[in-house]
Structure formats: C-alpha cells, structure tokens
C-alpha atoms as one frame of an Amber mdcrd trajectory, in Angstrom:
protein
-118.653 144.422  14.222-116.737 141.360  12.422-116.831 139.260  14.963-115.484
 135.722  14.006-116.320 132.551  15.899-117.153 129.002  14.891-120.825 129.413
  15.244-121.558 131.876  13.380-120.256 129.126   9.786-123.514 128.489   8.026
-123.092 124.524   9.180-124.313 124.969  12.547-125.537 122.177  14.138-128.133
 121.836  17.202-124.959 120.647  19.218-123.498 124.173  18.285-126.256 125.545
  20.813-125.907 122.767  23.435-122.129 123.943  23.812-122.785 127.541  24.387
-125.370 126.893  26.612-123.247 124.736  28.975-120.441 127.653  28.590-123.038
 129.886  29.360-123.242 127.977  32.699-119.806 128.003  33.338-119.084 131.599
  32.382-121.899 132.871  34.883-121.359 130.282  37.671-117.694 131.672  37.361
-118.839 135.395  38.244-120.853 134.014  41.365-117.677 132.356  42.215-115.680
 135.802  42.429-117.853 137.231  44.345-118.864 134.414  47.076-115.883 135.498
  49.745-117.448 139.068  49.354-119.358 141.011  52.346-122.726 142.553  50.908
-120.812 145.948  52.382-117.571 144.437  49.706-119.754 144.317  46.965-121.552
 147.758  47.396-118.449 149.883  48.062-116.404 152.088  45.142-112.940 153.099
  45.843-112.466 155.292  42.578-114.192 157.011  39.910-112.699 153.950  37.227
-113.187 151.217  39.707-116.861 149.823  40.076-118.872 147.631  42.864-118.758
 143.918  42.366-122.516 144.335  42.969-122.595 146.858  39.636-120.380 144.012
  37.617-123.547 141.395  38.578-125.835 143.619  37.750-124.275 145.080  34.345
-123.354 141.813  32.661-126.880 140.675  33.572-128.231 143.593  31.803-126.157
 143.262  28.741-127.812 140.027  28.444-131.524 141.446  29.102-130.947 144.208
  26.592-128.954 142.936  23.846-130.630 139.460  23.626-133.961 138.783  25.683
-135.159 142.398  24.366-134.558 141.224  21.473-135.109 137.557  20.860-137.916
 136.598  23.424-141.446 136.424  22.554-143.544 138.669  24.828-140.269 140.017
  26.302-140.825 141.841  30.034-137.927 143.430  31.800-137.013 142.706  35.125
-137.510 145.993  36.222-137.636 148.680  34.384-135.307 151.043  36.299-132.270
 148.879  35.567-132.265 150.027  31.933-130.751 152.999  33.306-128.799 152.009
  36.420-126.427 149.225  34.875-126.129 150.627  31.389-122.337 151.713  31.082
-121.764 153.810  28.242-123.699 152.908  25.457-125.492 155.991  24.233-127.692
 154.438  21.822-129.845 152.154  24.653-130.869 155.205  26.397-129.284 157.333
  29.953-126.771 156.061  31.913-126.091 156.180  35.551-122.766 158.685  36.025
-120.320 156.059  36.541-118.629 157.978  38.882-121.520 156.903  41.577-122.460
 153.396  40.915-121.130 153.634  44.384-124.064 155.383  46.062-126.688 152.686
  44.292-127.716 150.924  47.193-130.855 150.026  46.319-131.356 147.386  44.841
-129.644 145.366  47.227-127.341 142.639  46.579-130.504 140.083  47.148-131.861
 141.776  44.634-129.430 141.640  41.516-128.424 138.207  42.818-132.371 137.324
  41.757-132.376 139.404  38.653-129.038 137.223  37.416-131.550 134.001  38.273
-133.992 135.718  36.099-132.591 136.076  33.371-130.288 133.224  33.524-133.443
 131.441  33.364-134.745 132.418  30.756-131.727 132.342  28.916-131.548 128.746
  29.243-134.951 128.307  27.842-133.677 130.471  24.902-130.760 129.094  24.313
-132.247 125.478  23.988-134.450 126.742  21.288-132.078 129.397  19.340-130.204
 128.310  16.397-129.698 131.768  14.854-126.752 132.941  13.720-126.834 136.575
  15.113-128.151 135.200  18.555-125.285 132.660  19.040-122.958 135.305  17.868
-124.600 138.109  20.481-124.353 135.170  22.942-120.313 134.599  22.357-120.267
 138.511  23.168-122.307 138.915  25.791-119.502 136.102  27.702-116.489 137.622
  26.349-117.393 140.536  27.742-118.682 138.869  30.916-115.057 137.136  31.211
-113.850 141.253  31.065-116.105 142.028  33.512-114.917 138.830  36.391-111.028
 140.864  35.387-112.510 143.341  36.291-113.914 142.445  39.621-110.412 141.775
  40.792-108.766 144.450  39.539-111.415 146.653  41.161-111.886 145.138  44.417
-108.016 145.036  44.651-107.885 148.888  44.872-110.720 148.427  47.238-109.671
 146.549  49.579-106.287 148.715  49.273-108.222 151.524  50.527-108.464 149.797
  54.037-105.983 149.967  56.734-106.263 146.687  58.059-105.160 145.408  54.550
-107.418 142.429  53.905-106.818 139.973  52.202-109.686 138.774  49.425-108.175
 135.081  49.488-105.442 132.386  51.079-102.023 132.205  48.832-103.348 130.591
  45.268-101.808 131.887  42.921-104.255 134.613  41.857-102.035 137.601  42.096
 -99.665 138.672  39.939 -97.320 135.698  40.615 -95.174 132.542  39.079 -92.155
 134.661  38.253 -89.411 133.786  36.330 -85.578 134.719  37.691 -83.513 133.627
  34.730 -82.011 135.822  33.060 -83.677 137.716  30.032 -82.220 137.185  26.867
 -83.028 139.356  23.456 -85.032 137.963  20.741 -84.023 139.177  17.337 -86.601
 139.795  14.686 -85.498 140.530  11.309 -88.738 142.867  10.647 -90.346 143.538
   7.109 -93.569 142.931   6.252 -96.006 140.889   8.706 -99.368 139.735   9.345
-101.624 141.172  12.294-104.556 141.252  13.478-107.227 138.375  14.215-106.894
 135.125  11.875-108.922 132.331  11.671-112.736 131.372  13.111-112.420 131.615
  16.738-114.148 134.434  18.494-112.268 138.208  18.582-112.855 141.482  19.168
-113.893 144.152  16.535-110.851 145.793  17.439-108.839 143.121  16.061-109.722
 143.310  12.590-109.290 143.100  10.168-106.118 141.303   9.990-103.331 143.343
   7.465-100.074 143.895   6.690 -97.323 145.763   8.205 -93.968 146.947   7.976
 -91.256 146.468  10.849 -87.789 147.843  11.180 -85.414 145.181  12.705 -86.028
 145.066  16.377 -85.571 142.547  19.367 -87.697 141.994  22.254 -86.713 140.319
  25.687 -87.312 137.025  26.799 -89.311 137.882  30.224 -90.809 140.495  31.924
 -89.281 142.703  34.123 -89.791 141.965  37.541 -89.754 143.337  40.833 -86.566
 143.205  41.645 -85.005 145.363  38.268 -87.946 148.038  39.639 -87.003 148.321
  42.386 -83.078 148.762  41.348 -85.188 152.310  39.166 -86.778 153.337  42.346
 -83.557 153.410  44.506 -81.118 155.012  41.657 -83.821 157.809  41.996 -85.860
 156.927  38.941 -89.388 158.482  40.414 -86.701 162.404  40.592 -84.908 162.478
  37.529 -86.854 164.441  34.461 -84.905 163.218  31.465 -86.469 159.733  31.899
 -90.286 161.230  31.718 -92.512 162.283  29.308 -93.102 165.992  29.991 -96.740
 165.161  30.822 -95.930 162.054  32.933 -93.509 164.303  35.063 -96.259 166.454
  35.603 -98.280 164.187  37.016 -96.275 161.799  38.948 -94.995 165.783  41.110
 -98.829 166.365  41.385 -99.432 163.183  43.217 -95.439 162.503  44.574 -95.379
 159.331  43.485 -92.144 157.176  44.145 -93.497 153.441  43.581 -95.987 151.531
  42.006 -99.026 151.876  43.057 -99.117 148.819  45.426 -95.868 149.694  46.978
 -95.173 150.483  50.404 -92.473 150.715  52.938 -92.621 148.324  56.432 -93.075
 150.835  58.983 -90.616 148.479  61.319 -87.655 148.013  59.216 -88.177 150.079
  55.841 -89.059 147.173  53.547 -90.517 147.402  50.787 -93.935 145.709  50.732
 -97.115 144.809  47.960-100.529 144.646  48.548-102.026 141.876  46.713-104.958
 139.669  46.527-103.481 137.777  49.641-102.790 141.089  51.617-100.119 142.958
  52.753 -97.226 140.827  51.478 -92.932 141.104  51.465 -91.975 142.820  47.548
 -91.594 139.679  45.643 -88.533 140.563  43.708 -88.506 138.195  41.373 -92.542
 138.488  40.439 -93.388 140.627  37.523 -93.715 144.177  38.420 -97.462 145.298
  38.367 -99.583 148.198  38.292 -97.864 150.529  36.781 -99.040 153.271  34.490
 -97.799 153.883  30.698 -95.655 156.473  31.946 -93.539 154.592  34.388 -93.123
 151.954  32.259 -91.921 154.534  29.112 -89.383 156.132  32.096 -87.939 152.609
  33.228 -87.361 151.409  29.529 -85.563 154.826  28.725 -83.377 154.163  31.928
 -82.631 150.722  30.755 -81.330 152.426  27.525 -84.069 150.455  26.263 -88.101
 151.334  25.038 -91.163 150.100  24.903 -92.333 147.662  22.182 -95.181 148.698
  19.045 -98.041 145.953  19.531 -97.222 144.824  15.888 -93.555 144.270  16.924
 -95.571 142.475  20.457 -97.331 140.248  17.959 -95.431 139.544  15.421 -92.985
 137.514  18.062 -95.921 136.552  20.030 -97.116 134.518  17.157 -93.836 132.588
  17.077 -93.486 132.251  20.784 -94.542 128.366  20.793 -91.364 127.462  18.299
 -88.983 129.703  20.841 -88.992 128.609  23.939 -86.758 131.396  25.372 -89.803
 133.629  24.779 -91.941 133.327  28.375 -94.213 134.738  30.097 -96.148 136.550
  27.076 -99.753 135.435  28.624-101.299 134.960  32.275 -98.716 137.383  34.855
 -99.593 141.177  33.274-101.106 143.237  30.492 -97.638 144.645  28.879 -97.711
 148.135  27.791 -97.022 149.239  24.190 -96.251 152.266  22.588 -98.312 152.164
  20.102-101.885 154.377  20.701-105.291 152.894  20.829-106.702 153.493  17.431
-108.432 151.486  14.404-106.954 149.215  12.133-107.328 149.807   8.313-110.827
 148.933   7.295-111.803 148.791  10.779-116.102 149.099  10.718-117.685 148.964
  13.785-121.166 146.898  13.643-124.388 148.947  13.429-126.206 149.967  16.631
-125.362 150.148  20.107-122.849 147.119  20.269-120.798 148.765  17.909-120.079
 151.185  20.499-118.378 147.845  22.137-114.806 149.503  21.004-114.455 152.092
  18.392-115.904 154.634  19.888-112.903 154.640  22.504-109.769 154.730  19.822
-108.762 157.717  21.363-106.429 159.427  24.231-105.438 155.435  25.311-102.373
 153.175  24.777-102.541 149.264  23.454-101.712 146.526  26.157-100.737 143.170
  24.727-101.332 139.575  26.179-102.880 138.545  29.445-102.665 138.875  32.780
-103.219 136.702  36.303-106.323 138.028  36.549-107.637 137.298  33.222-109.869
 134.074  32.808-108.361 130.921  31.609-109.006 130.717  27.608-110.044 134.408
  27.036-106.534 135.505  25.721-105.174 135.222  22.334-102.459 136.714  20.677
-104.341 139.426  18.749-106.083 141.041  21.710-105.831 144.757  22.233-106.081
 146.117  26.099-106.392 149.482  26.271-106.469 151.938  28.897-104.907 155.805
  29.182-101.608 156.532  30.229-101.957 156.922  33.987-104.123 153.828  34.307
-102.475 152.219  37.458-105.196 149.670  39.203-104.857 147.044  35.995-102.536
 143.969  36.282-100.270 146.193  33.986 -96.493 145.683  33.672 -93.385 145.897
  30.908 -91.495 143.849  28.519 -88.552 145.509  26.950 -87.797 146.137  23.237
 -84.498 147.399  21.820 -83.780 148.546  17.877
C-alpha cells in the first residue's frame, strides 16, 4: 500500500509524534461523541445485512488498532480478550475468522460497558506508545488506523439512519444542526466546459491517501461539461411525478429488474404524509417536509443513471469528476463538489495502472474489492471535517441506497 503522508519523510521529528497523538485524541473522542445520544438498545440493534451496530463500529476500530499496531509494536503485547480477534474482525482473511457480518446484530455480549472499556484499554496504551514511537511504519499504520476510523464515525450515521428508519415513531438522532444532507443551493445550474485531452489523476503530493488512489497517471478525456450543482430535491421529484420510477427506456435492464422486485417509486427516504399526500424525508432530525431545494440523497447507481438519461443528460467518469474538481477553487460557479453527498460516477470500481496493494492483511484495505462496485466522488454531510480530498474513491454496488449518495450531471 503507497500510502503518502507527511510522516512517513525521513525528517521526522519527535513533534511529528506529539501531533498524531493529540489527533489520535481527537479522532477517538470524536467516535464517543457519535455515539453519546445513543440508547445501549441504539447501539446493539442492526437494521440490514450492510448496516452494522454503533456498538460493532466501537468495537472494530478498537480492534484495528489492537491488531494492526499493539500486536505488533508493544513489548509483551496481551490482548484484551482473546475472543474479539474474531468478533470485530470485518473481512480481512489474512488475521484469522470473521464473525458473518450479517449478525453482528445478535452479539450481545459483550455489552456496551464492555467495548466502551476495551476502547479505554487500548487507547491507553496507545498513548504510552505513541509517546515513545518514532517509526516510520508505526506513524504510517497510525494515519490508517484514523482514516479508517473517520470511515467508520460515516458510517455510524449512515447506519443508524436506516435504523432508526426502521421505527415507526420516526426518531429523531439529533435537534436541526445541520448534520443531514442539507445547505442546498437553488440557483440555477450552469455547465462547465472542459476542453478534455490528456490529464493528471490520482493522489499528488505528501498528504495522507488511500491505496486506491495511486498512483497518480495520465488520462485521456473527450470534451465534456459538468454542472455547476447538484441536483436537488426538487428536479427529483419533477422524475418521480412524470412517472420516472414506470418507464423502462430510462433503466438499465438490471436496474428495472430490481426496482419491479421491490416497487420502488422514491428514494429510499421518501414518503408520502398520510394527511395531505406530501411528500416527506426521514433524516437525522426525523420525519421532516421534502426539502426541495436540498440535494437529493440516497439513491442507488441505478436511479441516478435513469434520472440523468431523462435529463437527456449522463452520469460523469470520476476522471472527468476530477479533473474539474481540481480546478473548482479558480471557478467559483463550480459548488457543492464536497460536504452535501457522495456523487455517483460511471466509471466501475477497479485499479489504477500500477496499482500494488501493500503486503499482508492491510493490503486487503481496498484491492481486494475492485470488483462488481461503482466509484463515488467527493464528500458528503456525513463525512468528517478534513477527511475529503479530491482524489478519493467511494465505492459501493449499484443498488447501494443507505449512503449519503446523490448526482451531478455531465453532458458530451
């Protein structure tokens, strides 16, 4: 894995440690945060065979942690209990069994007490480490280990969302902030021309990235243009009532399939008042009025192909996403590329050229997955502040719904 990140120069410094360790703090402290308006029943429950229990996120980032770097780097090195090795490993084959994902839901032992003192653990001792560590690979394993923790807090969201979806008294997980898929933008969108031919993509510079990002190369675009904004609410819900969700020649064959099998006719959130026919959301805040001019979430790959093809329009490539994204700060018409949804692509989920995965079990981080998915490109609300860049690659299959996942048009 080629991960890239300022630490891992060969001038690092004892203040090089010092700074992780106090964004170790924060990154952790950050998860408790999520997770402190959350029942012990909240945390415990799955709603879905993708979705997981807040109390499995605790647990799992905590053990990536434990495995990857106390197993490794600690002198006289004792798990917290044994049995974990097993029951918060996700899918990497080469640590040992997994629990089936599909039942994290039925783990209810150990209680939430419990992984809420095996996170004190280890945190502990990861302090004592990281005051004394100055080695390349274990400030580089560290960086990981709170990327993928910052995935994880997404995560929480995304998953207790659905959750809490599930329940007919539609609760809310918090007052009006912000958190949801919100801050829309009603001007109109405009199209922004590229003239295409050969760019640069992929991950540049020191900072931290994914293996999946490199390594950075060249490709060539055709002429294209990509609009301003994403589409909202509001031009959705103009799809839905021309009858968008029972016309054919807008789907993929395989996406018409499966929105008959489960007679679909919204996003996933979408409901109708049962006094007065409105439409409604469920978000973070609860039942809410449809926003119109938010950015439309939660929708799959397929809904967003069929909306673009209505719109005479398609779906960008994530090289034609980037290759504007990395102008967006001298255009200011360009908005909303970061921090309202993941934007679907066209372009499938597979390695760039030269792509190596790292040896061991990390490297089963990404690769291991370029298959059967489509790319997302920038952020969304849910995301944590500074995890986001421009070469970040999202991924998830084509009828992934429950993600902060909506559209921006391309045309040419």
């Amino acid at each position: 894995m080629e991960m890239r990140h300022a630490s891992q120069e060969s001038d690092i410094l004892p203040p090089a440690s010092s700074m992780l360790a106090a964004r170790y703090a924060r990154v952790r402290a950050h998860t408790l945060a999520l997770v402190a308006p959350l029942s012990a029943e909240d945390c415990g429950a799955q709603s879905m065979p993708d979705a997981s229990p807040a109390k499995w996120h605790l647990a799992h980032t905590t053990w990536f942690f434990e495995t990857f770097l106390l197993e490794r780097f600690e002198s006289r090195f004792k798990p917290f209990d044994p049995a974990f090795r097993v029951l918060f490993n996700s899918y990497y084959n080469g640590v040992g069994a997994k629990h089936p994902r599909a039942q994290r839901g039925l783990l209810t032992r150990p209680d939430l007490a419990s992984v809420l003192r095996y996170r004190a653990d280890v945190d502990a001792r990861m302090k004592r480490l990281l005051e004394t560590q100055g080695d390349a690979q274990w400030l580089a394993l560290v960086e990981l280990g709170l990327q993928h923790e910052q995935q994880h807090q997404e995560l929480i969201l995304t998953d207790l969302k659905h959750l809490l979806s599930c329940n007919p008294l539609w609760p809310a997980y918090q007052a009006p902030s912000g958190k949801d898929a919100d801050n829309g933008e009603s001007q109109a969108s405009a199209w922004i021309a590229h003239e295409g031919g050969l760019v640069q993509i992929g991950h540049a510079g020191t900072g931290f990235c994914f293996d999946n990002e490199t390594p950075r190369h060249t490709v060539y675009l055709q002429p294209f243009e990509l609009a301003s904004r994403l589409v909202t609410n509001a031009e959705y819900l103009a799809f839905v009532n021309a009858g968008g969700y029972a016309n054919p020649a807008l789907w993929l064959a395989e996406g018409w399939d499966w929105i008959c099998a489960h007679r679909m006719e919204s996003p996933l959130y979408w409901r109708r008042a049962e006094q007065g026919g409105e439409w409604q959301e469920f978000t973070l805040e609860g039942l809410q009025a449809l926003r119109a001019e938010q950015p439309i979430a939660h929708i799959s790959y397929f809904e967003a192909d069929a909306f673009a093809r209505w719109k005479d329009a398609r779906l960008p490539t994530e090289a034609e996403w980037e290759a504007v994204a990395q102008s967006s700060a001298d255009d200011h018409r360009l908005t909303q590329m970061f921090g309202h949804v993941w934007q679907w692509t066209s372009s499938s989920y597979a390695a760039y050229p030269g792509f190596q995965p790292a040896e061991g079990a990390v490297g089963e981080y990404n690769g291991k997955f370029m298959v059967n998915q489509y790319v997302l490109r920038g952020s969304s609300c849910a995301t944590p502040d500074g995890h986001a860049r421009t070469s970040y690659r999202n991924f998830f299959p084509t009828t992934a719904r429950w993600q902060f996942s909506g559209l921006r048009l391309a045309r040419g």
